[in-house]
Biotite code that builds the C-alpha atoms (Angstrom):
import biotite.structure as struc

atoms = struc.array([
    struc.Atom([2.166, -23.944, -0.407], chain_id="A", res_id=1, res_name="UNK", atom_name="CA", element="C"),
    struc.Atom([1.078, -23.382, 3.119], chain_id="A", res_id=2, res_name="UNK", atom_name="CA", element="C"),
    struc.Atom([4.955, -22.590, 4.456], chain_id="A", res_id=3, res_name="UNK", atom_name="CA", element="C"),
    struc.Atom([6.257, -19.214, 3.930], chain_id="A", res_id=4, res_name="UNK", atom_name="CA", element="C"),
    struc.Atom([8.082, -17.753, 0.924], chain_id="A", res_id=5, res_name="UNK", atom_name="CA", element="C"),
    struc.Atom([11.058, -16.686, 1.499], chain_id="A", res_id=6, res_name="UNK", atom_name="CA", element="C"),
    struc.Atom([12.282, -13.646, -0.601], chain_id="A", res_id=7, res_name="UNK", atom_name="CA", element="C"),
    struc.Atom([15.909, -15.107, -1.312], chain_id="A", res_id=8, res_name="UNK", atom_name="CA", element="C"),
    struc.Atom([14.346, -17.600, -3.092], chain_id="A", res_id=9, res_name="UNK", atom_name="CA", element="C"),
    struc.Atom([12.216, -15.272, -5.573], chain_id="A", res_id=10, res_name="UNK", atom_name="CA", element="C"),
    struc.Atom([14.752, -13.742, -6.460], chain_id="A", res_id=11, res_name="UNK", atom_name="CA", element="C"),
    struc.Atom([16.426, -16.634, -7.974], chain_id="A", res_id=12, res_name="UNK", atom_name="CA", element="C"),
    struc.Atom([13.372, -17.359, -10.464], chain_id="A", res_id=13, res_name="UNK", atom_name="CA", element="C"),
    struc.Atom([12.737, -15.925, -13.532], chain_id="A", res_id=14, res_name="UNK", atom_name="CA", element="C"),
    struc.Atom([9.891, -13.941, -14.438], chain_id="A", res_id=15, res_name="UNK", atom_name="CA", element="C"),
    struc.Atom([7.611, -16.779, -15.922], chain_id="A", res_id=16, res_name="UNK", atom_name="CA", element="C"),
    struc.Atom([8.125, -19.233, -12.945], chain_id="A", res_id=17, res_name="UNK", atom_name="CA", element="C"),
    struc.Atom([7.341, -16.209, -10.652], chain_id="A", res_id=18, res_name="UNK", atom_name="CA", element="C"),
    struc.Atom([3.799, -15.417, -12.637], chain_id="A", res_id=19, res_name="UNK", atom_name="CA", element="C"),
    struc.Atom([2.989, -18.952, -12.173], chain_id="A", res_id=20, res_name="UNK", atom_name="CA", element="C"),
    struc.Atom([3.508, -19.211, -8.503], chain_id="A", res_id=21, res_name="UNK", atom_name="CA", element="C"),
    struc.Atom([1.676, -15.782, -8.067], chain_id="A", res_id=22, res_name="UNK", atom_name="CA", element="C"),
    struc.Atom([-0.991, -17.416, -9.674], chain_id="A", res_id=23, res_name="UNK", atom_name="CA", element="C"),
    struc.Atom([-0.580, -20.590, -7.524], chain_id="A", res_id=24, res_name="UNK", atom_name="CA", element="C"),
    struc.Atom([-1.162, -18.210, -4.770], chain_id="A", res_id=25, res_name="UNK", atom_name="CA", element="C"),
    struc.Atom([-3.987, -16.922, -5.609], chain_id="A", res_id=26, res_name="UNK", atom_name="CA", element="C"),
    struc.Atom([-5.716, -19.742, -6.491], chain_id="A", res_id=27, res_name="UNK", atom_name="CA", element="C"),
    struc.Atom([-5.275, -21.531, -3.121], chain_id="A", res_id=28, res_name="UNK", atom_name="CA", element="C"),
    struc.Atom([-6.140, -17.713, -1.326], chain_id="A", res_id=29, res_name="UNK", atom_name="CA", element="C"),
    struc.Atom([-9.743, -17.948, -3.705], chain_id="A", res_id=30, res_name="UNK", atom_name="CA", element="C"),
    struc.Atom([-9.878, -21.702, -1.736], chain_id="A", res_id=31, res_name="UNK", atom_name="CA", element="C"),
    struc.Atom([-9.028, -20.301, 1.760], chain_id="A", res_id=32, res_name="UNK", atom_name="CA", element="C"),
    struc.Atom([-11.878, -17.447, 1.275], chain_id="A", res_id=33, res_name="UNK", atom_name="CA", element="C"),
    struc.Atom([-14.231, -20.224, 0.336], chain_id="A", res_id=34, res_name="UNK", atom_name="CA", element="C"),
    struc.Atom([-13.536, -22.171, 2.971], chain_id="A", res_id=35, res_name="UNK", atom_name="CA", element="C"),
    struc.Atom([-14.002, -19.106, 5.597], chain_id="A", res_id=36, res_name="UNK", atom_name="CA", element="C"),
    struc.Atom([-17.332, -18.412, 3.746], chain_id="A", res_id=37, res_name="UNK", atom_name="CA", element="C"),
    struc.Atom([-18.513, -22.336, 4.596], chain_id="A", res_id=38, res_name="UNK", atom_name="CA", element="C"),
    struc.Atom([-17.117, -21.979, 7.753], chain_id="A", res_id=39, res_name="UNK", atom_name="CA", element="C"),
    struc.Atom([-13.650, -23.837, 7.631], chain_id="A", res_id=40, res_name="UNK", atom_name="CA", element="C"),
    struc.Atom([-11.214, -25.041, 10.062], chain_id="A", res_id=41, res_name="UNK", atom_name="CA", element="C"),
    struc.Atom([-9.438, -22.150, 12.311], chain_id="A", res_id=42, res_name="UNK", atom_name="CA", element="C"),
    struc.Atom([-6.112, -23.324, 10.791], chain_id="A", res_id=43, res_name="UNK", atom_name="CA", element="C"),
    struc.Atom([-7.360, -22.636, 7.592], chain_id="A", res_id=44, res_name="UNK", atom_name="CA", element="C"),
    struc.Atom([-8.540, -18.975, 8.222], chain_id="A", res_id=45, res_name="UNK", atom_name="CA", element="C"),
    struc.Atom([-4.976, -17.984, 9.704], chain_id="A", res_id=46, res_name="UNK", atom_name="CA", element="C"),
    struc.Atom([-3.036, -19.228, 6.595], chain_id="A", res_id=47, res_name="UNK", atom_name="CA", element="C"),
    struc.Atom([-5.088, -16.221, 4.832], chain_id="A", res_id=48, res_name="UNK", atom_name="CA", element="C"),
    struc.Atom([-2.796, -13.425, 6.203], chain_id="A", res_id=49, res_name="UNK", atom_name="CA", element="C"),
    struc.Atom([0.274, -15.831, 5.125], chain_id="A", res_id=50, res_name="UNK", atom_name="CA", element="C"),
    struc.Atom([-0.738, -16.572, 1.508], chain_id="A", res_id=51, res_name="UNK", atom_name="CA", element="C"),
    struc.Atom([-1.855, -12.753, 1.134], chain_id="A", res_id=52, res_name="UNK", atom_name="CA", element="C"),
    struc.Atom([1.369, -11.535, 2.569], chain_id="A", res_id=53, res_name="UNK", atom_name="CA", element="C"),
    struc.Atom([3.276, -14.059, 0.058], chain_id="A", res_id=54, res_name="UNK", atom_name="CA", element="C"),
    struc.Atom([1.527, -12.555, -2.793], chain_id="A", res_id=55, res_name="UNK", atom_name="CA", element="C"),
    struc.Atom([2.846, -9.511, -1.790], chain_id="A", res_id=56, res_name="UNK", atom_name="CA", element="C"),
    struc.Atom([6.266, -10.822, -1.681], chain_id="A", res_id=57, res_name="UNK", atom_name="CA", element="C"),
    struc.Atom([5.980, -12.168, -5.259], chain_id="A", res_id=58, res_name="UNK", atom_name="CA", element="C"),
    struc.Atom([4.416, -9.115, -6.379], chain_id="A", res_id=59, res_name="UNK", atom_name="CA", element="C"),
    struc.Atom([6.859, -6.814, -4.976], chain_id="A", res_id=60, res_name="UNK", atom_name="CA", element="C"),
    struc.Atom([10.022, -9.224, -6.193], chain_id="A", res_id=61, res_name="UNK", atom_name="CA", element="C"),
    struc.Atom([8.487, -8.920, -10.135], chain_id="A", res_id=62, res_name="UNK", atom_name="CA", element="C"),
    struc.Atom([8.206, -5.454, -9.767], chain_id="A", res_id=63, res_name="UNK", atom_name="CA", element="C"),
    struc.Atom([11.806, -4.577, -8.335], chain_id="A", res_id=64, res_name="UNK", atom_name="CA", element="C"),
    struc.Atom([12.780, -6.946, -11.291], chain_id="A", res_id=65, res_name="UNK", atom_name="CA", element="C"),
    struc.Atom([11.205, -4.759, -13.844], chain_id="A", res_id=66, res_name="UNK", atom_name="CA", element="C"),
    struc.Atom([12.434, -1.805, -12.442], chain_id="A", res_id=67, res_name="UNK", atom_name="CA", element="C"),
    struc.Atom([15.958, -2.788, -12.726], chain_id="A", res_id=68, res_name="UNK", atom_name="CA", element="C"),
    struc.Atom([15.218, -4.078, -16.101], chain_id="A", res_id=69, res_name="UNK", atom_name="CA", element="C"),
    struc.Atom([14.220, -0.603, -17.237], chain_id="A", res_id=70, res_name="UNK", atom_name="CA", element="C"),
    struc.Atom([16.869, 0.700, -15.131], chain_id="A", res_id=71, res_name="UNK", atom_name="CA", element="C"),
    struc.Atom([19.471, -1.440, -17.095], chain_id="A", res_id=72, res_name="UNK", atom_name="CA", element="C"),
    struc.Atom([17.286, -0.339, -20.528], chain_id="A", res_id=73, res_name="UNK", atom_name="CA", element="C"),
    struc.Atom([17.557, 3.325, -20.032], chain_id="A", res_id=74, res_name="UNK", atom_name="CA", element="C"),
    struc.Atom([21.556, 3.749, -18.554], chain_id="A", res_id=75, res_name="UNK", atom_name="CA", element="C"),
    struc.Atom([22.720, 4.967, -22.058], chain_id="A", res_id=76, res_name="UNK", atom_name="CA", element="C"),
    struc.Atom([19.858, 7.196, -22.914], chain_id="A", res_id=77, res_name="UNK", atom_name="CA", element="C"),
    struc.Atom([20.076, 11.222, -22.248], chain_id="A", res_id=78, res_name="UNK", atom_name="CA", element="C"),
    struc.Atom([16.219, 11.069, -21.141], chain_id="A", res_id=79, res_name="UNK", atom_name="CA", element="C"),
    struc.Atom([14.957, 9.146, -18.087], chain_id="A", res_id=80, res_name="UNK", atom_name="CA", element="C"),
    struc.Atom([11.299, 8.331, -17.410], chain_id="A", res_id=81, res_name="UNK", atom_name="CA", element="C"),
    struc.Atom([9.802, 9.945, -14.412], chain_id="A", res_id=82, res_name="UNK", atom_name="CA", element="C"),
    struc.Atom([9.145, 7.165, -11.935], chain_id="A", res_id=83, res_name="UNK", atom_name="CA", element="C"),
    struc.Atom([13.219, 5.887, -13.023], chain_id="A", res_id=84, res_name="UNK", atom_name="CA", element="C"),
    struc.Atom([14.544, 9.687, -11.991], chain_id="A", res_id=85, res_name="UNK", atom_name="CA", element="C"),
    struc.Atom([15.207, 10.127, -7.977], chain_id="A", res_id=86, res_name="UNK", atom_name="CA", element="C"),
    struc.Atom([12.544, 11.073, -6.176], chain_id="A", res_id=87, res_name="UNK", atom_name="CA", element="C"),
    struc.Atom([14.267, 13.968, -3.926], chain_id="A", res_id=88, res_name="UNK", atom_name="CA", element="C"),
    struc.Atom([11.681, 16.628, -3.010], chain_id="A", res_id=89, res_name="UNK", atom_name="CA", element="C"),
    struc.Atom([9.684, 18.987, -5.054], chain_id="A", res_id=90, res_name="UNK", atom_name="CA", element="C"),
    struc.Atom([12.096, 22.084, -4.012], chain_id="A", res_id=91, res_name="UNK", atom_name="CA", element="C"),
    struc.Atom([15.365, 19.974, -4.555], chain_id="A", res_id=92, res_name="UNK", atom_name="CA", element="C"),
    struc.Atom([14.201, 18.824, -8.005], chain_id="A", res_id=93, res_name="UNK", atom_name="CA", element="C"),
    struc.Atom([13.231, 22.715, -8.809], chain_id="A", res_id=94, res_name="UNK", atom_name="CA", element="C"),
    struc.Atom([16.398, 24.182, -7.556], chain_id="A", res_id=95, res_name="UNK", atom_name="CA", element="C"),
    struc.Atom([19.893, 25.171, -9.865], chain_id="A", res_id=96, res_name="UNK", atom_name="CA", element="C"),
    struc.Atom([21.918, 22.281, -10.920], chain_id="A", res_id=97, res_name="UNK", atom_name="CA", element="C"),
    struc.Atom([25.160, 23.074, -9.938], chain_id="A", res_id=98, res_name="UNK", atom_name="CA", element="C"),
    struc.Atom([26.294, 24.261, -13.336], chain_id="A", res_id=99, res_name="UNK", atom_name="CA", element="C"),
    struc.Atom([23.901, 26.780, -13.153], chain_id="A", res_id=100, res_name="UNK", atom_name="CA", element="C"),
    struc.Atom([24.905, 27.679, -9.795], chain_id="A", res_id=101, res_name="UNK", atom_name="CA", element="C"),
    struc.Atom([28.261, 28.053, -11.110], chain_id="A", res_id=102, res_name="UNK", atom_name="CA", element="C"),
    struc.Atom([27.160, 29.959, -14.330], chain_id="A", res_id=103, res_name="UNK", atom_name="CA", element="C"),
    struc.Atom([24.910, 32.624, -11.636], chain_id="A", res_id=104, res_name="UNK", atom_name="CA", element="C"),
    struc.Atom([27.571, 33.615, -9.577], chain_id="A", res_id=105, res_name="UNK", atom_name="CA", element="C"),
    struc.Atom([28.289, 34.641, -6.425], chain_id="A", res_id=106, res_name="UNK", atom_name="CA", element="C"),
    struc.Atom([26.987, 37.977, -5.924], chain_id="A", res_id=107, res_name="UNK", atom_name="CA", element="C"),
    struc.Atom([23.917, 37.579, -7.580], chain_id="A", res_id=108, res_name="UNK", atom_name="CA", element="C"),
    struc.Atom([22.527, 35.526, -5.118], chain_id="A", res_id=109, res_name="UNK", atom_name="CA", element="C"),
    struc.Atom([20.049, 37.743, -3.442], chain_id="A", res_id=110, res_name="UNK", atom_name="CA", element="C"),
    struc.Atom([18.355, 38.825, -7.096], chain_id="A", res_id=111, res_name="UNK", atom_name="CA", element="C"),
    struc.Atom([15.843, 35.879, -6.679], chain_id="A", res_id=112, res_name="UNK", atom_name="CA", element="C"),
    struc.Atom([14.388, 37.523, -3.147], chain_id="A", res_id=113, res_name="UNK", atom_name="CA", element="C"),
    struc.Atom([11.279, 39.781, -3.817], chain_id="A", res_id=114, res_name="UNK", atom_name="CA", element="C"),
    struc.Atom([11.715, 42.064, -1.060], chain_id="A", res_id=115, res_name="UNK", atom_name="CA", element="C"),
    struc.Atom([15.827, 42.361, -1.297], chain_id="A", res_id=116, res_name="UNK", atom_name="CA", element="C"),
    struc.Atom([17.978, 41.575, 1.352], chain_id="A", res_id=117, res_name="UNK", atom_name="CA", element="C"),
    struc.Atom([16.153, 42.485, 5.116], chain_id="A", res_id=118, res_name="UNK", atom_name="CA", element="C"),
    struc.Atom([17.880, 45.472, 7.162], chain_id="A", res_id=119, res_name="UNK", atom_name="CA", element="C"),
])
């Protein structure tokens, strides 16, 4: 398992061969910590940042994979879940949509100013 994963190939698996080679992972990580607690071979404690980054790869891949799943779930509905809803900024997401932009008006743009319009 030592050689690097690429992220390509994750993406071709499905979800139950990915949960078994995160597990794979972690097993042989639990193995690499032992062996830098017992005082291993220096090749051995460098392929720690490789299998840990790996996990993270796998990790990441069933995530996104989820994501889109939901994504794919929820197209229909009316309602989306927060964390499926663009993220934008906390004054974008607070502002007019534009039909209520449209239903304002023009000239009634300075009504929302507390002090009126500066002279």
């Amino acid at each position: 398992m030592s050689a690097r994963i690429k992220v390509h190939e994750l993406r071709g698996k499905n979800k139950a061969e990915l949960q078994a080679q995160l597990k794979d992972l972690k097993a042989e990580l639990s193995l690499l910590r032992v062996a830098k607690v017992t005082g291993g071979a220096p090749n051995k404690l460098s392929k720690i940042k490789v299998v840990r980054t790996s996990i993270a790869r796998v990790l990441t891949v069933i995530s996104q994979k989820q994501k889109a799943a939901l994504r794919e779930a929820y197209k229909k509905k009316s309602l989306l879940p927060l964390d499926l809803r663009p993220k934008k900024t906390r004054a974008i997401r607070r502002r007019l949509t534009k039909h209520q932009e449209e239903k304002k008006g023009r000239r009634k743009g300075g009504e929302e100013h507390v002090g009126g319009w500066a002279h």
